[in-house]
C-alpha positions as CSV (number, residue, x, y, z in Angstrom):
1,X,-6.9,97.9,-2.5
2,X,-7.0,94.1,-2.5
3,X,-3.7,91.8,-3.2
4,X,-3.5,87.9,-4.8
5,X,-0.3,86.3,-3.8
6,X,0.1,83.4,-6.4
7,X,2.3,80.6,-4.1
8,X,5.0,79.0,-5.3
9,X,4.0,76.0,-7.3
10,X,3.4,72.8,-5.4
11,X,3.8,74.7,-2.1
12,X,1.3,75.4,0.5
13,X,1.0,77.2,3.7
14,X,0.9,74.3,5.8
15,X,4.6,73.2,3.7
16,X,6.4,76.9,5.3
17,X,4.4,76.3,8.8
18,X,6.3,72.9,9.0
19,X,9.4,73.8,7.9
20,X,9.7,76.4,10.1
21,X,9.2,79.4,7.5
22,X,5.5,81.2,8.4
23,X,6.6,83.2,11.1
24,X,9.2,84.7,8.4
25,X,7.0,84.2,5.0
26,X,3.7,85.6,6.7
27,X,5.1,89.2,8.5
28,X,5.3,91.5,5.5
29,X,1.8,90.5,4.5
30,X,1.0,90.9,8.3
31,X,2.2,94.5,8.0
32,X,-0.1,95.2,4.9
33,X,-2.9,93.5,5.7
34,X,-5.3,96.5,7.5
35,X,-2.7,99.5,6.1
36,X,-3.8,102.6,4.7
37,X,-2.5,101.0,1.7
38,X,-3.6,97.1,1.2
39,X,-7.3,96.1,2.7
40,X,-7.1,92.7,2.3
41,X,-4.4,90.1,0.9
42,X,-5.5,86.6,-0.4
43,X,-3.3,83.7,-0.5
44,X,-3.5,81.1,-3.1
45,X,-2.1,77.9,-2.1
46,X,-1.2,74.3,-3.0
47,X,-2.5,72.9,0.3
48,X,-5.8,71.5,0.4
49,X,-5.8,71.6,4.3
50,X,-4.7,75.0,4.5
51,X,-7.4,76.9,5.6
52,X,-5.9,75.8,9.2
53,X,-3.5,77.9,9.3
54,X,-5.7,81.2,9.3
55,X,-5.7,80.7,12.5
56,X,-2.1,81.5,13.0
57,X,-2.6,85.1,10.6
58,X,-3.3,88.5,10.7
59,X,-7.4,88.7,10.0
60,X,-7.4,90.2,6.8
61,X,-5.1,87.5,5.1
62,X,-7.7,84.9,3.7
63,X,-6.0,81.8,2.3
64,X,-7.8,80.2,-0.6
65,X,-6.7,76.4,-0.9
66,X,-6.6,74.0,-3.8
67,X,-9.5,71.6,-4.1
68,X,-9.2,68.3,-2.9
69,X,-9.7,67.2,-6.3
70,X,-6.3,68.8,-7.6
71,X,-4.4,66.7,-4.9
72,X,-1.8,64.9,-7.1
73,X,1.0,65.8,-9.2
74,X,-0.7,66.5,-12.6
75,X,-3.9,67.8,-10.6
76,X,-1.3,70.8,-9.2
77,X,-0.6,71.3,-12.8
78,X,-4.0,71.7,-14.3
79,X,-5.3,73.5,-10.9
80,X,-2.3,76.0,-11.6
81,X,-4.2,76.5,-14.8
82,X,-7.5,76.9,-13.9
83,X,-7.1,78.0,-10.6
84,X,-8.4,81.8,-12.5
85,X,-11.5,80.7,-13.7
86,X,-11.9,78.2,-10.3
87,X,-11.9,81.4,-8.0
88,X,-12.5,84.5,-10.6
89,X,-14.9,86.0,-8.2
90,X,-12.6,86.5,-5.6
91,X,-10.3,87.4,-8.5
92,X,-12.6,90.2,-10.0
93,X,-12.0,91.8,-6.7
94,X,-8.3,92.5,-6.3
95,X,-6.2,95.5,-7.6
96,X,-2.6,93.9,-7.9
97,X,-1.9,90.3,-8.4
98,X,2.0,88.9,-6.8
99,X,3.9,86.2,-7.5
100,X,6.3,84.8,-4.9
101,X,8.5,82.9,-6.9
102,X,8.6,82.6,-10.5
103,X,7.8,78.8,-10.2
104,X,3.6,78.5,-10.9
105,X,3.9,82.1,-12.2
106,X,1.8,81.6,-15.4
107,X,-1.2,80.9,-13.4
108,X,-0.7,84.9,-12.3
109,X,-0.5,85.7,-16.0
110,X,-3.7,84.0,-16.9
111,X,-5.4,86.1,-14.4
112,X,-4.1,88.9,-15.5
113,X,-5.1,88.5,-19.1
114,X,-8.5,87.6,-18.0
115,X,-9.1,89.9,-15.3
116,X,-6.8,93.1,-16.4
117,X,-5.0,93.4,-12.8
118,X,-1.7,94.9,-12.3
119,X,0.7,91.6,-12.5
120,X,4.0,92.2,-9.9
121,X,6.3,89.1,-10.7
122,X,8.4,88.5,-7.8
123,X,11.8,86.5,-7.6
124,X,13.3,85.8,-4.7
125,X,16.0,84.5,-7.1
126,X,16.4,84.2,-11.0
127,X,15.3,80.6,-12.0
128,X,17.2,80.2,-15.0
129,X,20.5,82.3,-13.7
130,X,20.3,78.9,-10.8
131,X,19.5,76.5,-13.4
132,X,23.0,77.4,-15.1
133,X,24.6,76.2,-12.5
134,X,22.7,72.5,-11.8
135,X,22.8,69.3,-14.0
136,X,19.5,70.4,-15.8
137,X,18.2,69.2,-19.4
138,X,18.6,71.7,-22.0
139,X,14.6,71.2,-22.5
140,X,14.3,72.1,-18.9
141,X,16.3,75.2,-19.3
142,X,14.6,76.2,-22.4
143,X,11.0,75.7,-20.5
144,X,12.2,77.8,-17.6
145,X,13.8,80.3,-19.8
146,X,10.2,80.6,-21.5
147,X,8.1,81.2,-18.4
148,X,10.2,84.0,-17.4
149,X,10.0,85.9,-20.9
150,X,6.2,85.1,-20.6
151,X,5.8,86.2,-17.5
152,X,8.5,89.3,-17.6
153,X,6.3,90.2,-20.6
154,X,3.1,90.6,-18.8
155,X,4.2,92.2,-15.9
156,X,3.0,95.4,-15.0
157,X,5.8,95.3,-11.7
158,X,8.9,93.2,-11.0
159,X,10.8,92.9,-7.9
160,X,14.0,90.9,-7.6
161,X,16.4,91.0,-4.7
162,X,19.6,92.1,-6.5
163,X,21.7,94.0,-8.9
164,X,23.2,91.3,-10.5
165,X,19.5,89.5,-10.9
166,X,18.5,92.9,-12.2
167,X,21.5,93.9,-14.8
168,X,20.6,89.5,-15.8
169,X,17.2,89.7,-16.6
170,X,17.3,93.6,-18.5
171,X,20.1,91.8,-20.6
172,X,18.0,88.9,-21.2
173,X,14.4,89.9,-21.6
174,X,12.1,92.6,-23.0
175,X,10.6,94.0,-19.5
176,X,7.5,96.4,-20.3
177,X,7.0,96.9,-16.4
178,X,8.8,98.9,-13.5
179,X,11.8,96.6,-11.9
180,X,12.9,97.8,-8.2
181,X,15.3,96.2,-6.6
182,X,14.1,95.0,-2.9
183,X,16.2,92.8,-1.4
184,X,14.9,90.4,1.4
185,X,13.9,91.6,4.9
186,X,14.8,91.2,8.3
187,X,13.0,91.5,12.0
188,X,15.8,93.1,13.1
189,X,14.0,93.2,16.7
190,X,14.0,89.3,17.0
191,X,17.3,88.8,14.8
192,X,19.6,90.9,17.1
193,X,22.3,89.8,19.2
194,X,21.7,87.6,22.4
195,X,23.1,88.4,25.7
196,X,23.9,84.8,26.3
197,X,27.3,83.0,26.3
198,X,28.8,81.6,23.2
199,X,29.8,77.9,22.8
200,X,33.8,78.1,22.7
201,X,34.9,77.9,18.7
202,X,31.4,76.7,17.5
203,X,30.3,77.5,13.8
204,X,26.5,77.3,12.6
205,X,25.3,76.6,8.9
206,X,20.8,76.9,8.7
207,X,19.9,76.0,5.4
208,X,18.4,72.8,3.4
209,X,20.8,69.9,3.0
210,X,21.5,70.1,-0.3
211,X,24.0,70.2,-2.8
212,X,24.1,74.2,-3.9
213,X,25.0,74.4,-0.4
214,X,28.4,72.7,-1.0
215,X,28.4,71.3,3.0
216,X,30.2,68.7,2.0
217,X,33.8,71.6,1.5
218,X,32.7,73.0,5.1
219,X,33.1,69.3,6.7
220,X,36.2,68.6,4.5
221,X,37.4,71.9,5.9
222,X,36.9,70.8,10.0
223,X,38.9,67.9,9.7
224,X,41.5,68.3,12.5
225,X,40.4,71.3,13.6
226,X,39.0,71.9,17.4
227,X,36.2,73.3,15.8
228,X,32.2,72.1,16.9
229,X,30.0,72.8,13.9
230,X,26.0,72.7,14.5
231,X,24.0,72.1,10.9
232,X,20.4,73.1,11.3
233,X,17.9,71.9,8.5
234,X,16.8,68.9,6.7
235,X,17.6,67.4,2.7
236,X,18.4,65.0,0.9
237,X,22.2,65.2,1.9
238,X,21.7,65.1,5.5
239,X,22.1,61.0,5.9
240,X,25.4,61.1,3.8
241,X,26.8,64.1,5.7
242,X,26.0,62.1,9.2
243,X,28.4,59.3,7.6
244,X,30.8,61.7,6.6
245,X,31.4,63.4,9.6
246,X,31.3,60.4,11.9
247,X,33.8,58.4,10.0
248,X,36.4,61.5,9.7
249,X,35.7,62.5,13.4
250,X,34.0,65.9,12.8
251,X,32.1,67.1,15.4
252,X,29.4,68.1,14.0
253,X,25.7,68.6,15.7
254,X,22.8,67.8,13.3
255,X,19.8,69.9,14.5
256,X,16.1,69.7,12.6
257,X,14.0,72.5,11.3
258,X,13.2,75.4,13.5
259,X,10.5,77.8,13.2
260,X,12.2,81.1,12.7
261,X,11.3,83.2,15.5
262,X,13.6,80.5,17.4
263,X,16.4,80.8,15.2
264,X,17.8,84.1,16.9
265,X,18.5,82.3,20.1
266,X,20.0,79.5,18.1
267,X,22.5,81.5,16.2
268,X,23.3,83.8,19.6
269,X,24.9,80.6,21.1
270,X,27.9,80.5,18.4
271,X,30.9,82.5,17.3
272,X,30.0,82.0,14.1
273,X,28.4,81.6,10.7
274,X,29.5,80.0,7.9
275,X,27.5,80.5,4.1
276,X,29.7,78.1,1.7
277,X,27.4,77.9,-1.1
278,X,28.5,77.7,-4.7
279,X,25.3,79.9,-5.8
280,X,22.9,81.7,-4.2
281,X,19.8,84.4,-4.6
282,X,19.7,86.9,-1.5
283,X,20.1,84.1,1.6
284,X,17.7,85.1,4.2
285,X,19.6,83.4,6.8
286,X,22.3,85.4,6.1
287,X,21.1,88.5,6.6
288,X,19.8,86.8,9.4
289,X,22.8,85.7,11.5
290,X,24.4,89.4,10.4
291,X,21.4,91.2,12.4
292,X,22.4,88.8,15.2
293,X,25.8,90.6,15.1
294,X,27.7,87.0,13.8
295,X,30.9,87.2,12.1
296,X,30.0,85.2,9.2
297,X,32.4,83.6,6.5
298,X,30.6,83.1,2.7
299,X,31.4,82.0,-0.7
300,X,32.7,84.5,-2.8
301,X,30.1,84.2,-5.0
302,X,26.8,86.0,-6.2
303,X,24.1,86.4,-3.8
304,X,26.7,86.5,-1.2
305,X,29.1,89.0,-2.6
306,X,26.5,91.2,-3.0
307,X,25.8,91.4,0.8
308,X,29.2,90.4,2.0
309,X,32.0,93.4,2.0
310,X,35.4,91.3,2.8
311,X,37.0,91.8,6.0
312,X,34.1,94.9,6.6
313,X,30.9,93.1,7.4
314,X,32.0,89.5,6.9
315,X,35.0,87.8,5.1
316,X,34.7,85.9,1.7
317,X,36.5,82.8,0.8
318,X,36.3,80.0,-2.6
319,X,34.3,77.1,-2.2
320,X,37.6,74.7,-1.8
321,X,37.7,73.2,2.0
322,X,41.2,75.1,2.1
323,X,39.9,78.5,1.7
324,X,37.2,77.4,3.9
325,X,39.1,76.3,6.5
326,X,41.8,79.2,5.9
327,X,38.9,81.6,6.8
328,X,38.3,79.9,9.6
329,X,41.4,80.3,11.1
330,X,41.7,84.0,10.7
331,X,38.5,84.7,11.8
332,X,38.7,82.9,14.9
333,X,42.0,83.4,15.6
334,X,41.5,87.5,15.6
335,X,39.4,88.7,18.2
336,X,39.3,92.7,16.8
337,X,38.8,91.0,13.6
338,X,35.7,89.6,14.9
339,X,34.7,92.1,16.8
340,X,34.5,94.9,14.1
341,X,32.9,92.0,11.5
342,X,30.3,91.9,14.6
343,X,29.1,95.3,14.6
344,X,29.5,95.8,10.8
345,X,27.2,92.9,10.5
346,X,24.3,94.3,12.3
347,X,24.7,97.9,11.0
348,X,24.5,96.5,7.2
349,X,21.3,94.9,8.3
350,X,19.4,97.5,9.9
351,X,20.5,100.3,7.5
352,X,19.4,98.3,4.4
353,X,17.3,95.2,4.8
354,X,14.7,95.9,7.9
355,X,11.4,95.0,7.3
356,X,10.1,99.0,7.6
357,X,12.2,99.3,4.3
358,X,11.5,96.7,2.6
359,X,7.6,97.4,3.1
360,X,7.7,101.4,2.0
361,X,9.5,100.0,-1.4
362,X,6.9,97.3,-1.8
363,X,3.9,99.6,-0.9
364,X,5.2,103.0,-3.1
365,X,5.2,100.2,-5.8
366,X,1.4,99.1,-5.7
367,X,0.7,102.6,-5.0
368,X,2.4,103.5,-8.4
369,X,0.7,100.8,-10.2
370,X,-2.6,101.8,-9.1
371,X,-1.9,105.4,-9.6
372,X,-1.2,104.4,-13.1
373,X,-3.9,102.3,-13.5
374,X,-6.4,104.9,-12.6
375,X,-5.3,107.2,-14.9
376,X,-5.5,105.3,-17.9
């Protein structure tokens, strides 16, 4: 069989190769691409240049770019909508068609009406479960709302990353399609713990530099403390945090993107991890810095609580600097404490988010769909 991964809308290949996020986005479709199960995986992108970054794939993955034509804002939009009848040969000649986010989903939904393929919608988080928690229009809302019933309703497969984003959506929407819960992945033979020596009472926080990620608590939290914290990413908080923590006397490292294959090293150098966000889907980097063996601190919250067992495999704290900083303090100052957080880590992560597993839930899906397909 033959598979159409719909990206994102707006985001192209050459977008995750800069931000440091092929190496990660690319491997599962690596691992399919030539099985006994998927032939051949196309990519549909919002890069016009893409076609570059074959180079850096697995042979059988074929990117198919947007026309130069498309290349503006309101050309995405209208490319997202004929981007079917632009490339319905190569269309005609797939078995399943994927979404990776819900985002530029109804361009998978046209194809499937038009073409008859098994749709799989994919969320690597609910949209409008993390629109309840922004500033966001109620018009907004009600759009996003409406995509997902469209696209829930067409779907012949769904995969979301949680139970929470499953028990969400079954509340909220009709789905006529199977819905398997497949959390995020990790190369748990890169991500693994380091050998190398840690950076006395260092913290680490990867992520974009935004507000969901509530950084601002975590510097609050550091004030006075003889704690080094390194930030690695880029957003549109980043020049505000720099302030912040210079004129409070943080000391706080501000490190750029990384490609993720390099990230393992990175995270082996500290004691440990902190997640403060006030929301968040299934956090890759997470699961990460866990398969490095980190003790890692995160927001009692959704998306994090659902990986995070307290004082097992990491410990959970409020979003408030005080709790923050409270966790802080016992992890550091408890060296069993970390130690047993340590291995709990890694054994969560290879027991239920490698990439083998995550790939034989994936595959036994399609396989299912086609199954069913052929004997209609």
């Amino acid at each position: 069989m033959n598979l159409a991964l719909f990206f994102t809308f707006g985001i192209s290949a050459q977008l995750w190769k800069a931000m440091g996020l092929l190496d990660r986005e690319k491997l599962i479709y690596e691992r399919m691409a030539g099985s006994e199960t998927v032939n051949k995986v196309f990519w549909f992108t919002y890069g016009t240049d893409d076609k570059a970054i074959e180079n850096d794939l697995h042979g059988n993955i074929e990117i198919v770019p947007m026309p130069q034509v498309f290349n503006s804002r309101i050309g995405m939009y209208l490319y997202s909508l004929l981007l079917p009848f632009v490339h319905g040969r190569i269309l005609r000649g797939v078995n399943i068609l994927k979404t990776n986010k819900m985002s530029g989903s109804w361009t998978a939904v046209i194809a499937k009406i038009l073409y008859r393929k098994a749709l799989i919608v994919r969320t690597g988080f609910t949209w409008s479960l993390f629109f309840q928690n922004e500033n966001t229009g109620t018009f907004k809302k009600h759009i996003i709302c409406l995509i997902e019933r469209m696209a829930y309703l067409f779907s012949d497969g769904i995969i979301v990353s949680s139970g929470n984003d499953m028990n969400y959506i079954k509340e909220k929407y009709t789905l006529k399609g199977m819905c398997k819960i497949i959390s995020n992945y990790v190369e748990t033979d890169i991500f693994r713990p380091g050998h190398k020596g840690k950076i006395p009472d260092s913290i680490c926080f990867v992520g974009r530099l935004i507000e969901q990620k509530n950084l601002f608590s975590l510097l609050k939290s550091l004030v006075g403390t003889p704690y080094m914290l390194n930030i690695v990413g880029s957003g549109e908080q980043r020049e505000a945090l720099m302030k912040f923590a210079s004129e409070n006397g943080i000391n706080v490292k501000f490190t750029d993107n990384i490609p993720n294959h390099n990230i393992p090293e990175l995270l082996n150098v500290h004691e440990v991890f902190v997640l403060p966000s006030f929301y968040e889907g299934t956090p890759k980097v997470l699961l990460e810095a866990m398969a490095c063996g980190l003790p890692c601190i995160g927001a009692d919250v959704h998306g994090i609580n659902d990986i995070i067992s307290h004082n097992e495999n990491g410990v959970l704290c409020s979003t408030d600097p005080e709790s923050i900083r409270k966790a802080l303090f016992t992890v550091f100052n408890d060296e069993s404490l970390r130690n047993r957080l340590s291995q709990n880590a890694r054994k969560t992560i290879t027991e239920n988010f490698s990439i083998d597993k995550y790939l034989e839930k994936e595959l036994s899906l399609y396989k299912g769909l086609i199954s069913s397909q052929r004997s209609v």
